[in-house]
PDB file with one MODEL, atoms N, CA, C and O in Angstrom:
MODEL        1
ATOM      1  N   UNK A   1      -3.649  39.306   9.870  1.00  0.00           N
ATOM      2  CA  UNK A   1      -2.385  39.734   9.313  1.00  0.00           C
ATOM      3  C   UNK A   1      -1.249  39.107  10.116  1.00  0.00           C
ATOM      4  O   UNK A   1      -1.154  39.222  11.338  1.00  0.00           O
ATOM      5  N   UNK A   2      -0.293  38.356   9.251  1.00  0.00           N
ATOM      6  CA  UNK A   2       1.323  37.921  10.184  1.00  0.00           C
ATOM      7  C   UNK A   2       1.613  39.225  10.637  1.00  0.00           C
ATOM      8  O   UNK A   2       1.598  40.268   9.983  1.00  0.00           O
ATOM      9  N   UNK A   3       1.983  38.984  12.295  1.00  0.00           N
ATOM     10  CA  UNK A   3       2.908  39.489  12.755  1.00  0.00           C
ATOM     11  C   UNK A   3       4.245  39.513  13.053  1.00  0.00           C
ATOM     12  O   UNK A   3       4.726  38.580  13.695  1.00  0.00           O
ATOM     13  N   UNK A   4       5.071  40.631  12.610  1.00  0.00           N
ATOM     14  CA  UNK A   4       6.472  40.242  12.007  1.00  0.00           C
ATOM     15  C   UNK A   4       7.258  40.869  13.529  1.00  0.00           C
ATOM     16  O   UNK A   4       6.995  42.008  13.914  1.00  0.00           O
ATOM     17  N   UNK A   5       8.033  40.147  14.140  1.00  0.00           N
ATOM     18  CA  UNK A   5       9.157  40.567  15.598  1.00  0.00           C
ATOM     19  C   UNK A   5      10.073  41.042  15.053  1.00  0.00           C
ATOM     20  O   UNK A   5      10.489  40.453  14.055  1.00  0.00           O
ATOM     21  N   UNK A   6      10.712  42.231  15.474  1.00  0.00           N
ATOM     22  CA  UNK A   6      11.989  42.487  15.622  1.00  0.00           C
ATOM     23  C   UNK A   6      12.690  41.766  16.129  1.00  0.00           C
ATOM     24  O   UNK A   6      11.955  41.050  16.809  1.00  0.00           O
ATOM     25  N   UNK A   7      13.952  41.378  16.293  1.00  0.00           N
ATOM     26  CA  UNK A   7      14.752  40.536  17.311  1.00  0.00           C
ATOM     27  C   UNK A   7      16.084  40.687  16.998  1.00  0.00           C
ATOM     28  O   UNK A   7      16.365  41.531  16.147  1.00  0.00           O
ATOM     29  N   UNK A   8      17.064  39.966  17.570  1.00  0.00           N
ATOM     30  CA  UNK A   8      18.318  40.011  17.453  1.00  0.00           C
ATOM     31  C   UNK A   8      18.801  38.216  17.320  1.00  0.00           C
ATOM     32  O   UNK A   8      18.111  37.409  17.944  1.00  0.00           O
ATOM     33  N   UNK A   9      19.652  37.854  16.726  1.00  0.00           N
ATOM     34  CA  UNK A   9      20.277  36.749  16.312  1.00  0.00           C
ATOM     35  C   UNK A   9      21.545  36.373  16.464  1.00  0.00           C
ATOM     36  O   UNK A   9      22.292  37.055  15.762  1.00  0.00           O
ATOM     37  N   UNK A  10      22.195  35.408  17.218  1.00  0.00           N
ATOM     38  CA  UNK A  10      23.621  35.446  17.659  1.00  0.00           C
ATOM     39  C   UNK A  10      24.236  35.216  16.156  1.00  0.00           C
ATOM     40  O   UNK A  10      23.402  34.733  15.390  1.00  0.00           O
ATOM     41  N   UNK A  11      25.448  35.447  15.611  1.00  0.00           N
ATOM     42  CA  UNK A  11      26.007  34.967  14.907  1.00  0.00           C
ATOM     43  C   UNK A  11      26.726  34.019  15.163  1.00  0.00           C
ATOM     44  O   UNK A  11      27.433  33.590  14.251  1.00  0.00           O
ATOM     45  N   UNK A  12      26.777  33.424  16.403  1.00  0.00           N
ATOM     46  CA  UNK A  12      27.978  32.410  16.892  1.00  0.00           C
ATOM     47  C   UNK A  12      26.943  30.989  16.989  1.00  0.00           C
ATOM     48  O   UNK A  12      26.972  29.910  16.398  1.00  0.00           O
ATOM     49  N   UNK A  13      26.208  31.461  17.837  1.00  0.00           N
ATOM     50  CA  UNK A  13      25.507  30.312  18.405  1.00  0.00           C
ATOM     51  C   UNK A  13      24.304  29.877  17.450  1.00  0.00           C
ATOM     52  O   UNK A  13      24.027  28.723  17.126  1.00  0.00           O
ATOM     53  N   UNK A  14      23.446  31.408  16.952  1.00  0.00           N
ATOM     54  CA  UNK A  14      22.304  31.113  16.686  1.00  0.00           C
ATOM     55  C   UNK A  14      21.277  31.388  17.512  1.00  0.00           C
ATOM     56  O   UNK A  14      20.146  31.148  17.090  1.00  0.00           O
ATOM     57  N   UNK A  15      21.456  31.991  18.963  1.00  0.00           N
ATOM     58  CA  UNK A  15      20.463  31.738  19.782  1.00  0.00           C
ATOM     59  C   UNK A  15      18.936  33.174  19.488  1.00  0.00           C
ATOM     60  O   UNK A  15      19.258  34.238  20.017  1.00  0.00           O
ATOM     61  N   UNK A  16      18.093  33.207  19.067  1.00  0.00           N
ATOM     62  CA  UNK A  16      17.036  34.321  19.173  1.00  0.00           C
ATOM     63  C   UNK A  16      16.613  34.656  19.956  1.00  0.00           C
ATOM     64  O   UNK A  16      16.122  33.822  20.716  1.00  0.00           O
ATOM     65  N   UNK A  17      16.501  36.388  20.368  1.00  0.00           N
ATOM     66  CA  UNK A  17      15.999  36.965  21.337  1.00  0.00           C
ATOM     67  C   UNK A  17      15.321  38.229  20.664  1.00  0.00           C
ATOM     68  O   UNK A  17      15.808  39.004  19.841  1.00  0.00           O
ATOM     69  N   UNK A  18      13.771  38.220  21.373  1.00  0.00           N
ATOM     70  CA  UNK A  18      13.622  39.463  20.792  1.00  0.00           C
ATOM     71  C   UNK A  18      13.042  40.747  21.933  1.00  0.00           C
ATOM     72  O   UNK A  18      12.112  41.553  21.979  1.00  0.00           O
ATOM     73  N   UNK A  19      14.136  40.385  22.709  1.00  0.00           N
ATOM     74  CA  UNK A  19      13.422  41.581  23.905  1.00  0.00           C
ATOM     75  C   UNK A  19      14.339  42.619  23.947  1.00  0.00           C
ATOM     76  O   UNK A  19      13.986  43.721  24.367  1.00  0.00           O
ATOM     77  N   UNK A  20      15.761  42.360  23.468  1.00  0.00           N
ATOM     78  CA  UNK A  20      17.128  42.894  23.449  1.00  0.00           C
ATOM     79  C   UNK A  20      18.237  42.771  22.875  1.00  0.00           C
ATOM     80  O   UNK A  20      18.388  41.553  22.970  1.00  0.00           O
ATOM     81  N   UNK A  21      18.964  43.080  22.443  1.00  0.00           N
ATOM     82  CA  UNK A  21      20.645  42.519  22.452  1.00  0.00           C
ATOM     83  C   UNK A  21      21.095  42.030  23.544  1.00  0.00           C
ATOM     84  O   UNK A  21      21.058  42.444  24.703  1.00  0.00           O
ATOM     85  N   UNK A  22      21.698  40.739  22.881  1.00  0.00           N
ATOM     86  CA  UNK A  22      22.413  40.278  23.692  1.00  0.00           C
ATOM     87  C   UNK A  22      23.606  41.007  24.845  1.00  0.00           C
ATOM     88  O   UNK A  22      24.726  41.308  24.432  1.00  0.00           O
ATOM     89  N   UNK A  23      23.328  41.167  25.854  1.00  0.00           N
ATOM     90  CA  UNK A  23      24.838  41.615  26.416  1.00  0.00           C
ATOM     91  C   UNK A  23      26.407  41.063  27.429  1.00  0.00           C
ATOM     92  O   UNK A  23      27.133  41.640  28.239  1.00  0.00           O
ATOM     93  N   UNK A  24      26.376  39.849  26.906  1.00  0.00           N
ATOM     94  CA  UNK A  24      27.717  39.047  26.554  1.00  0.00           C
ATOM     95  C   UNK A  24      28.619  39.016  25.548  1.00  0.00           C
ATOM     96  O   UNK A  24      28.634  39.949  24.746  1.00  0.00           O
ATOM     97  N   UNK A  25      29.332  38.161  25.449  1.00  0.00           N
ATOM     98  CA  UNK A  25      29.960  38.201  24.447  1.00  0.00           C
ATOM     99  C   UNK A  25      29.663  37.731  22.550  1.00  0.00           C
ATOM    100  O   UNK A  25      30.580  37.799  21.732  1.00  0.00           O
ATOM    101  N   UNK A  26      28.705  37.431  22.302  1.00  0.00           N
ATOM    102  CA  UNK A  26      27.681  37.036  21.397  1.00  0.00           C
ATOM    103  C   UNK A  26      27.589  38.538  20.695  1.00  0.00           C
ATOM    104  O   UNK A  26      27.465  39.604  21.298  1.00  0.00           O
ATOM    105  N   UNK A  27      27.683  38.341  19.281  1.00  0.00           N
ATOM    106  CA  UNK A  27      27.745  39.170  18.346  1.00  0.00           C
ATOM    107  C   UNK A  27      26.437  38.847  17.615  1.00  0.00           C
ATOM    108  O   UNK A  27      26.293  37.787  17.007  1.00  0.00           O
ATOM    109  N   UNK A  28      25.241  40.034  17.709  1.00  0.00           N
ATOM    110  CA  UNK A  28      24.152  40.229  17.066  1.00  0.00           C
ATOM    111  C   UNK A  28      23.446  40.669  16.463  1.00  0.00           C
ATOM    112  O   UNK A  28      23.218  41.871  16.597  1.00  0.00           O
ATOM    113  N   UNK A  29      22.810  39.954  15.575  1.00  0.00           N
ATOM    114  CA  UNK A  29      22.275  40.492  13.822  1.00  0.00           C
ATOM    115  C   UNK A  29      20.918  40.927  14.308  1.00  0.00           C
ATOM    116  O   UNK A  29      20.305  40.360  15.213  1.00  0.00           O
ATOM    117  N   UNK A  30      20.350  42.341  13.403  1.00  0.00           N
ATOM    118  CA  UNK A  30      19.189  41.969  13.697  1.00  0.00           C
ATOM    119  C   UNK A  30      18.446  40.973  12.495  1.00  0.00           C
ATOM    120  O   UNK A  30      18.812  40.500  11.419  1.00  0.00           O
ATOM    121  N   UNK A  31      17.200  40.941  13.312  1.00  0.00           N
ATOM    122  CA  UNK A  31      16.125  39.414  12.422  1.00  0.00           C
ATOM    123  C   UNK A  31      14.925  40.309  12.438  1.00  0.00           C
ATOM    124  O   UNK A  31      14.884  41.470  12.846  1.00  0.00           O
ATOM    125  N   UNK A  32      13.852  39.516  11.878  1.00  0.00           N
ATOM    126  CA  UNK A  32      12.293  39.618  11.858  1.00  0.00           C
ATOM    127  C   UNK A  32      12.108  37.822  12.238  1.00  0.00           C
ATOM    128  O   UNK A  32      12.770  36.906  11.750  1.00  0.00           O
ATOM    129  N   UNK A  33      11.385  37.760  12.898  1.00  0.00           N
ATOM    130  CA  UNK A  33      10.858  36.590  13.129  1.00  0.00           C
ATOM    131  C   UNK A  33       9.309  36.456  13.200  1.00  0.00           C
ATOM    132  O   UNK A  33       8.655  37.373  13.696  1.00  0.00           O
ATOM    133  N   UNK A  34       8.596  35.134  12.629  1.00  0.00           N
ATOM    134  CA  UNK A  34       7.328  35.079  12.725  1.00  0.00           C
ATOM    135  C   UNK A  34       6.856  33.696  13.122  1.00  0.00           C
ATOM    136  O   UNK A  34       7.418  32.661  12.765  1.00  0.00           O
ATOM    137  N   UNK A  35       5.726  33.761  13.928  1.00  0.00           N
ATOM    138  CA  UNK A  35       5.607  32.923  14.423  1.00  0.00           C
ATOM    139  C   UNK A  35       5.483  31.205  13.385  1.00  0.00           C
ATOM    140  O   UNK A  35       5.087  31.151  12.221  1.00  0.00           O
ATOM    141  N   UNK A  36       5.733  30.540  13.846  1.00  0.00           N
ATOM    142  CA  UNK A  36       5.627  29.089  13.286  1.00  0.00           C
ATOM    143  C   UNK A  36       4.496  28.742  12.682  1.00  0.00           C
ATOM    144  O   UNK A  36       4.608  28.052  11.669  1.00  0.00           O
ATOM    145  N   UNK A  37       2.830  29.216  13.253  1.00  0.00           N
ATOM    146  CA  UNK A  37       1.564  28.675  12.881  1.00  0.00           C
ATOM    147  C   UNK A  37       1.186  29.429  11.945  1.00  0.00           C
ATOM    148  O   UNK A  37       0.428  28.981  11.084  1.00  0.00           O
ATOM    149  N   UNK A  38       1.656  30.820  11.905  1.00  0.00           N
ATOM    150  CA  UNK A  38       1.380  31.851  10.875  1.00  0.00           C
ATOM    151  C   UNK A  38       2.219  32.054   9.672  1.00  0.00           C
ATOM    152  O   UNK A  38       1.731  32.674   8.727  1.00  0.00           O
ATOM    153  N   UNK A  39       3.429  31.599   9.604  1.00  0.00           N
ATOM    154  CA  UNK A  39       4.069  31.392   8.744  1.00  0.00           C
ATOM    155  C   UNK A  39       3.882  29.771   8.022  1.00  0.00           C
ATOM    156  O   UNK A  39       4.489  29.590   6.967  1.00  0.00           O
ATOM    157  N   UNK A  40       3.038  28.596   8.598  1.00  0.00           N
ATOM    158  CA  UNK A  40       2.847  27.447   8.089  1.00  0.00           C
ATOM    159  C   UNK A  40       1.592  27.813   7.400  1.00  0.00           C
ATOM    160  O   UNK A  40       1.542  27.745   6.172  1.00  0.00           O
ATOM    161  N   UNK A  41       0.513  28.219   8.142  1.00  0.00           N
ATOM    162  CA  UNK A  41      -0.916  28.842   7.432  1.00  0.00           C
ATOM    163  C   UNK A  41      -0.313  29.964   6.049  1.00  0.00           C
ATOM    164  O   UNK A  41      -1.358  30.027   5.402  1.00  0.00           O
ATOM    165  N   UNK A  42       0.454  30.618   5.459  1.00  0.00           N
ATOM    166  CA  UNK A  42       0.569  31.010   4.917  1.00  0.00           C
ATOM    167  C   UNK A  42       1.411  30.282   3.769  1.00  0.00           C
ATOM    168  O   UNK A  42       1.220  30.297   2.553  1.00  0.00           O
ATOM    169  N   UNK A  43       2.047  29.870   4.251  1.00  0.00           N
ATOM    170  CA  UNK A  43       3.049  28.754   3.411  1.00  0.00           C
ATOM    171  C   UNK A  43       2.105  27.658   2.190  1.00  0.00           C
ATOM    172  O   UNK A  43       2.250  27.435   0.988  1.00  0.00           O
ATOM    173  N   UNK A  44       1.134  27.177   3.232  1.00  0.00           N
ATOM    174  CA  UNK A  44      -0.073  26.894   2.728  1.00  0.00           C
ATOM    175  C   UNK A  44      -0.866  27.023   1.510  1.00  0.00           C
ATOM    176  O   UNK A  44      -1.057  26.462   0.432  1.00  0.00           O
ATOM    177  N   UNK A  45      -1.325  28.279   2.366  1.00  0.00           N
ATOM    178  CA  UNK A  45      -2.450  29.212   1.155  1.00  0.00           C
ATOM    179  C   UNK A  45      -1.398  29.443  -0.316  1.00  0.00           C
ATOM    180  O   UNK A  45      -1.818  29.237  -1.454  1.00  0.00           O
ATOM    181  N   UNK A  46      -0.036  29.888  -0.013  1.00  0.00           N
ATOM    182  CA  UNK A  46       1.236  30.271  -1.552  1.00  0.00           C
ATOM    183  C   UNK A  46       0.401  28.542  -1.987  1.00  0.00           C
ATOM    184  O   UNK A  46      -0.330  28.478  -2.975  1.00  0.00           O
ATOM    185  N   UNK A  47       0.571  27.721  -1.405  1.00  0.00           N
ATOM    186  CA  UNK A  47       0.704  26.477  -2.014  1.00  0.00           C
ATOM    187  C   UNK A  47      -0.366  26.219  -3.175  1.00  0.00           C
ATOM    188  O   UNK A  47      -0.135  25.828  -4.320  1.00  0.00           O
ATOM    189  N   UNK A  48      -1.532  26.520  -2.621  1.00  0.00           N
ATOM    190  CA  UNK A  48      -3.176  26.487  -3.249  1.00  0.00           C
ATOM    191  C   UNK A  48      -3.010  27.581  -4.035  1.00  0.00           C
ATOM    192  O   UNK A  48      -3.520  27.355  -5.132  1.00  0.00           O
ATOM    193  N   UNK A  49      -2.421  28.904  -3.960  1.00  0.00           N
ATOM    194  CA  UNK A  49      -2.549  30.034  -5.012  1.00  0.00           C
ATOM    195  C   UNK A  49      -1.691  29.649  -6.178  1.00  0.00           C
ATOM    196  O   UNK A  49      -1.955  29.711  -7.379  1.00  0.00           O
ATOM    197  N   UNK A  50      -0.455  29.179  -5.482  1.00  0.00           N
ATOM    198  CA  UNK A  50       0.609  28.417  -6.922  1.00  0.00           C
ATOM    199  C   UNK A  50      -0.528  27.791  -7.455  1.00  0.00           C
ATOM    200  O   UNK A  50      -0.987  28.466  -8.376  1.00  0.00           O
ATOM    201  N   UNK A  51      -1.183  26.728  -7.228  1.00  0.00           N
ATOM    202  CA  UNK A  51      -1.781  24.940  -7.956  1.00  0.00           C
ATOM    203  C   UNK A  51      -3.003  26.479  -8.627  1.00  0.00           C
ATOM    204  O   UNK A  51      -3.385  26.221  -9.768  1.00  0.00           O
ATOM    205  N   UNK A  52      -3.195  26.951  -8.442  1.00  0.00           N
ATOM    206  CA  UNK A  52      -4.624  27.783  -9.087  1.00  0.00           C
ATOM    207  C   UNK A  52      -3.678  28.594 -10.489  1.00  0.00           C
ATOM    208  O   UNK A  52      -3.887  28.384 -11.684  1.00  0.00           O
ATOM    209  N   UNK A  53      -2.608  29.554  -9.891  1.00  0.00           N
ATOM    210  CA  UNK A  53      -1.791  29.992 -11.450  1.00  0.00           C
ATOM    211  C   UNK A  53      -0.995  28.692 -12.091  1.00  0.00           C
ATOM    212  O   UNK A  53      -0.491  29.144 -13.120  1.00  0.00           O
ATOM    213  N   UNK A  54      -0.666  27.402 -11.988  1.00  0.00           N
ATOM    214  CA  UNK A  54      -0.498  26.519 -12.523  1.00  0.00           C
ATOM    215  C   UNK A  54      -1.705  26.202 -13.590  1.00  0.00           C
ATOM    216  O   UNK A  54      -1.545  26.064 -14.803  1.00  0.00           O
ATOM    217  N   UNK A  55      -2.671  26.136 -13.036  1.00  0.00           N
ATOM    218  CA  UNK A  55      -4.131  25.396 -13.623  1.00  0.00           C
ATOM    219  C   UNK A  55      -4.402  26.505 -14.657  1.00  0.00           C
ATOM    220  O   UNK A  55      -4.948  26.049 -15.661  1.00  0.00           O
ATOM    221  N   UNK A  56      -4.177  27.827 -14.698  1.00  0.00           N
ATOM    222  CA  UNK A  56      -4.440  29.029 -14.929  1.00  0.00           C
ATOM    223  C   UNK A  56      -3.712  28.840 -16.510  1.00  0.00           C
ATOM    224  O   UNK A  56      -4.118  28.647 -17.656  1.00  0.00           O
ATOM    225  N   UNK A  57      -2.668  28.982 -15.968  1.00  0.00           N
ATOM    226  CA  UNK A  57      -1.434  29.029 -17.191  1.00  0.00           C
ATOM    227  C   UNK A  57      -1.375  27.703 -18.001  1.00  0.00           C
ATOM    228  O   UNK A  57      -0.863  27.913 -19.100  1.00  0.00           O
ATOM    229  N   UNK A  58      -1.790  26.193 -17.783  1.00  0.00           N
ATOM    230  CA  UNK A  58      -1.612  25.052 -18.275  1.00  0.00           C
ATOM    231  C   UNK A  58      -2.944  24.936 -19.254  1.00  0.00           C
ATOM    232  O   UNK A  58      -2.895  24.299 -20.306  1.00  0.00           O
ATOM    233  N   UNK A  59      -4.304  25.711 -18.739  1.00  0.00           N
ATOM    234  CA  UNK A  59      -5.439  24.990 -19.039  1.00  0.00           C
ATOM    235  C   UNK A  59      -5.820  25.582 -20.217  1.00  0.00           C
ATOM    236  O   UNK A  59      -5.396  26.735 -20.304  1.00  0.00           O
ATOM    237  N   UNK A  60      -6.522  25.175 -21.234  1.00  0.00           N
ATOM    238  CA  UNK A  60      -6.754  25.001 -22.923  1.00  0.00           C
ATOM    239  C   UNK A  60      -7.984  25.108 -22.938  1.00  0.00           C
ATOM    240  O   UNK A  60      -8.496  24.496 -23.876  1.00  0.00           O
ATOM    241  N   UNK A  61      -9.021  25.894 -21.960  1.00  0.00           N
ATOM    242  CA  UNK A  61     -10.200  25.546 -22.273  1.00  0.00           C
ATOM    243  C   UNK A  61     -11.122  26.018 -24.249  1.00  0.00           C
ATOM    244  O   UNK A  61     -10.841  26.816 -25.144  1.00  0.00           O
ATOM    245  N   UNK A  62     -12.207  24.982 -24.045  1.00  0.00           N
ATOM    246  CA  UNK A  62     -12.780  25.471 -25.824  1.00  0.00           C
ATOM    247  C   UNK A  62     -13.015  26.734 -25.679  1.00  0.00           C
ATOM    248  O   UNK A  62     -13.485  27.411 -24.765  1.00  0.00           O
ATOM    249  N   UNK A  63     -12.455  27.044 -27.149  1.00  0.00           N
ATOM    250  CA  UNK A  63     -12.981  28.840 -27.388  1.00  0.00           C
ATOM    251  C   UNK A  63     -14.342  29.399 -26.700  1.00  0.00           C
ATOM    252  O   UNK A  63     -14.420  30.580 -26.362  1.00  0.00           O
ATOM    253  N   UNK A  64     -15.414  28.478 -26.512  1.00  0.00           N
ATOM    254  CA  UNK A  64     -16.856  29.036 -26.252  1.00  0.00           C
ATOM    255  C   UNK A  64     -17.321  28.591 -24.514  1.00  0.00           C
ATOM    256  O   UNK A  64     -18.407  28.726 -23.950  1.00  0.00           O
ATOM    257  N   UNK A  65     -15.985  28.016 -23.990  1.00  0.00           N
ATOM    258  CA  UNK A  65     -16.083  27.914 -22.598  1.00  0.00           C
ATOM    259  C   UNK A  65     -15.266  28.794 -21.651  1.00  0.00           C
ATOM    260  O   UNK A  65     -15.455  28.948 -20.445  1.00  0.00           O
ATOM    261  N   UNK A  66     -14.110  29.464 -22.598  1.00  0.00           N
ATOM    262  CA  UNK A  66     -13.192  29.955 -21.403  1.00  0.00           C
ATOM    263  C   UNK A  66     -13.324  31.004 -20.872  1.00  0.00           C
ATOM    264  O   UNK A  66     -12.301  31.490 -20.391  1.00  0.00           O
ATOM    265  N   UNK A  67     -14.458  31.677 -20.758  1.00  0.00           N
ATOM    266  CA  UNK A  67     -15.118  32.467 -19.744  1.00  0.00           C
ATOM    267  C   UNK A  67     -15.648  31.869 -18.444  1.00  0.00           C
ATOM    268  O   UNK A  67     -15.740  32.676 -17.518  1.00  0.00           O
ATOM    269  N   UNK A  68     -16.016  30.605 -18.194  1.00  0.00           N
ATOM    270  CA  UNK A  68     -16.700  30.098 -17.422  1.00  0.00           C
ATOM    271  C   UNK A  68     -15.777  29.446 -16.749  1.00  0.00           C
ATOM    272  O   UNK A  68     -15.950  29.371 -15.533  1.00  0.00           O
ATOM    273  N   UNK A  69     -14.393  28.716 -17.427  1.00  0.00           N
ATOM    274  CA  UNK A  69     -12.924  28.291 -16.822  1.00  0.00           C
ATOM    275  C   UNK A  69     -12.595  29.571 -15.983  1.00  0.00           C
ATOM    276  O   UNK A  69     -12.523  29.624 -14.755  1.00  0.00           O
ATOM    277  N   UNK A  70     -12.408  30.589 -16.871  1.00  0.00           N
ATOM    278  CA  UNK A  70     -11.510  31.586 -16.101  1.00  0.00           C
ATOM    279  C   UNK A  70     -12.551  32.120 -14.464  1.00  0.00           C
ATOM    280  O   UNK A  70     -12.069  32.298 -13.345  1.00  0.00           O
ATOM    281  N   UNK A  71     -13.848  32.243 -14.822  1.00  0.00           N
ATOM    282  CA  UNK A  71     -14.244  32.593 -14.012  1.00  0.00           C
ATOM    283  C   UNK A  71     -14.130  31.603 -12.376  1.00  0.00           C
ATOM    284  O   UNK A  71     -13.728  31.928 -11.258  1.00  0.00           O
ATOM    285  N   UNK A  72     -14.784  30.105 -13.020  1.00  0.00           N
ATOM    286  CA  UNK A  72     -14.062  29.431 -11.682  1.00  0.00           C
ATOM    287  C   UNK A  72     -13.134  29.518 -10.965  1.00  0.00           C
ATOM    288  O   UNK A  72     -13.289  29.562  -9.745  1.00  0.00           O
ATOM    289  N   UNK A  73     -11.903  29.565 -11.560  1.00  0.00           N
ATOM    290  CA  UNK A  73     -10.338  29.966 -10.967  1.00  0.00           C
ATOM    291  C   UNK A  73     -10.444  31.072 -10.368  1.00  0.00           C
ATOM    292  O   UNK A  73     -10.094  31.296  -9.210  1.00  0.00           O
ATOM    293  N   UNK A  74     -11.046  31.998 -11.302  1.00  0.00           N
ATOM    294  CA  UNK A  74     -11.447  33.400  -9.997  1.00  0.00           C
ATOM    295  C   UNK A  74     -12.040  33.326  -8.925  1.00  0.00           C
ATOM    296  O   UNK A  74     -11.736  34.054  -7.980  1.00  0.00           O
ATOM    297  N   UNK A  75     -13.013  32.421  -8.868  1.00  0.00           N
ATOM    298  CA  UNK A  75     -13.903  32.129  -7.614  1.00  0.00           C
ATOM    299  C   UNK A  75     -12.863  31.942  -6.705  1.00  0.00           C
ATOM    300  O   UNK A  75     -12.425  32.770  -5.906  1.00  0.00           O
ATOM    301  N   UNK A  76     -12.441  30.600  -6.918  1.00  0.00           N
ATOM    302  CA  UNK A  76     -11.286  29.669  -6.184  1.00  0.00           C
ATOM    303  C   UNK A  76     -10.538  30.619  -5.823  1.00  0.00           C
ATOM    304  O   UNK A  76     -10.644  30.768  -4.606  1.00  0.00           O
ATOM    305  N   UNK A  77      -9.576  31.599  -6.446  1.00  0.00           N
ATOM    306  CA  UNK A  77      -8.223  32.292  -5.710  1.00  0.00           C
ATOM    307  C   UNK A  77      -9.103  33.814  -5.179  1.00  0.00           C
ATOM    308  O   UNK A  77      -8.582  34.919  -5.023  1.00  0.00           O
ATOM    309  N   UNK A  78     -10.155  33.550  -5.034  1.00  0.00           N
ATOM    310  CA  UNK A  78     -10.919  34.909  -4.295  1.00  0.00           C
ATOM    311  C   UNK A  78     -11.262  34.392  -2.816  1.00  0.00           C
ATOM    312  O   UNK A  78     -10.996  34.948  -1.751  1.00  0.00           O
ATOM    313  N   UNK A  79     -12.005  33.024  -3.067  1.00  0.00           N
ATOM    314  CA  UNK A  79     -11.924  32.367  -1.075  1.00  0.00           C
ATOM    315  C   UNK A  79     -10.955  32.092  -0.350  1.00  0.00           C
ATOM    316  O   UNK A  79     -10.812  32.165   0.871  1.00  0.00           O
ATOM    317  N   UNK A  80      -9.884  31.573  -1.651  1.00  0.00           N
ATOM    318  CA  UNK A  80      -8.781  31.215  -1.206  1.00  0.00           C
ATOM    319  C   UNK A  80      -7.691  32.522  -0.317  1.00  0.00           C
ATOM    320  O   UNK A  80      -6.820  32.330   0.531  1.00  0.00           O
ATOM    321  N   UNK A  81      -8.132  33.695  -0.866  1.00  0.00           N
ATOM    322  CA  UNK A  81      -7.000  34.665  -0.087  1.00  0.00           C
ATOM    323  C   UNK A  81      -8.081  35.496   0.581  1.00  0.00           C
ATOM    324  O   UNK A  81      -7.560  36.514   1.037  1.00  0.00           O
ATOM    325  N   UNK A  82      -9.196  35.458   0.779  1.00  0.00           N
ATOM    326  CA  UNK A  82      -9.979  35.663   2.161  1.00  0.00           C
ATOM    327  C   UNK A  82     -10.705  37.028   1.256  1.00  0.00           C
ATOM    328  O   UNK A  82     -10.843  38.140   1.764  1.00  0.00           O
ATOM    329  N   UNK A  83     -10.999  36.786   0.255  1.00  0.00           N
ATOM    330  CA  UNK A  83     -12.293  37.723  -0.827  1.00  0.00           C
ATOM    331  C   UNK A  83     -11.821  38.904  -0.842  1.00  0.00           C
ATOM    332  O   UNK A  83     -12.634  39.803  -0.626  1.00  0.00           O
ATOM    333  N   UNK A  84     -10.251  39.319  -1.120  1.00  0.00           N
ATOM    334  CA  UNK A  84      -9.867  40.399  -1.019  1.00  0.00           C
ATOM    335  C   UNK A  84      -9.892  40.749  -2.468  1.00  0.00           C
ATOM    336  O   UNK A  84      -9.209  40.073  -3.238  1.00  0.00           O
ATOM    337  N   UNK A  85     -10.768  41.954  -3.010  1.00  0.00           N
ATOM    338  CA  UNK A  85     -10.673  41.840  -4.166  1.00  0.00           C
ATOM    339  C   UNK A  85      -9.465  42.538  -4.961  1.00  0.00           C
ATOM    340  O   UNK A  85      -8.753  43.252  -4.255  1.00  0.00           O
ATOM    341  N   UNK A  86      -9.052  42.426  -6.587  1.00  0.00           N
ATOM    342  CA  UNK A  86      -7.553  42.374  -7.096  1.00  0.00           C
ATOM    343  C   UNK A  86      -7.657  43.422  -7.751  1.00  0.00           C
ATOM    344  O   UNK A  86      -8.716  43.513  -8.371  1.00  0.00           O
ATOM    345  N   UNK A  87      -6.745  44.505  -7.880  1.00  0.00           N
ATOM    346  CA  UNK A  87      -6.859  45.625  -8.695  1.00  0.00           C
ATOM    347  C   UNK A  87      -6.242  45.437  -9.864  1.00  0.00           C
ATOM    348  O   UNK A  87      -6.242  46.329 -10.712  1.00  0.00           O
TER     349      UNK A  87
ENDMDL
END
């Protein structure tokens, strides 16, 4: 699961901290911040789940196959988000 930081955000500078408010003169927002590798790994996976409801919504399979279409795509967006199953 991403883990999401509390933090604080300068409005002047920009600078992130998430241990405190700033206590200078720096005026601060709070944020959520997440890390870079966990927010790219996820960025990711949206990417492969989009291209699967693309394929989903575009594809025409024959009347006497599209059980076996739909079911692949199910396979696919079931490994793809770690076999969590969909209610």
């Amino acid at each position: 699961m991403t883990e999401i930081y509390e933090g604080w955000q300068c409005i002047g500078c920009g600078k992130i901290d998430v241990d405190r408010p700033c206590v200078g003169v720096c005026q601060d927002r709070r944020v959520q911040v997440v890390l870079a590798d966990e927010f790219n790994r996820l960025q990711e996976r949206n990417k492969v789940l989009e291209s699967i409801v693309r394929r989903l919504i575009l594809s025409k399979p024959h009347p006497d196959a599209w059980e076996k279409s739909f079911k692949a795509l199910q396979a696919e967006a079931l490994r793809i988000s770690g076999g969590l199953p969909v209610n």
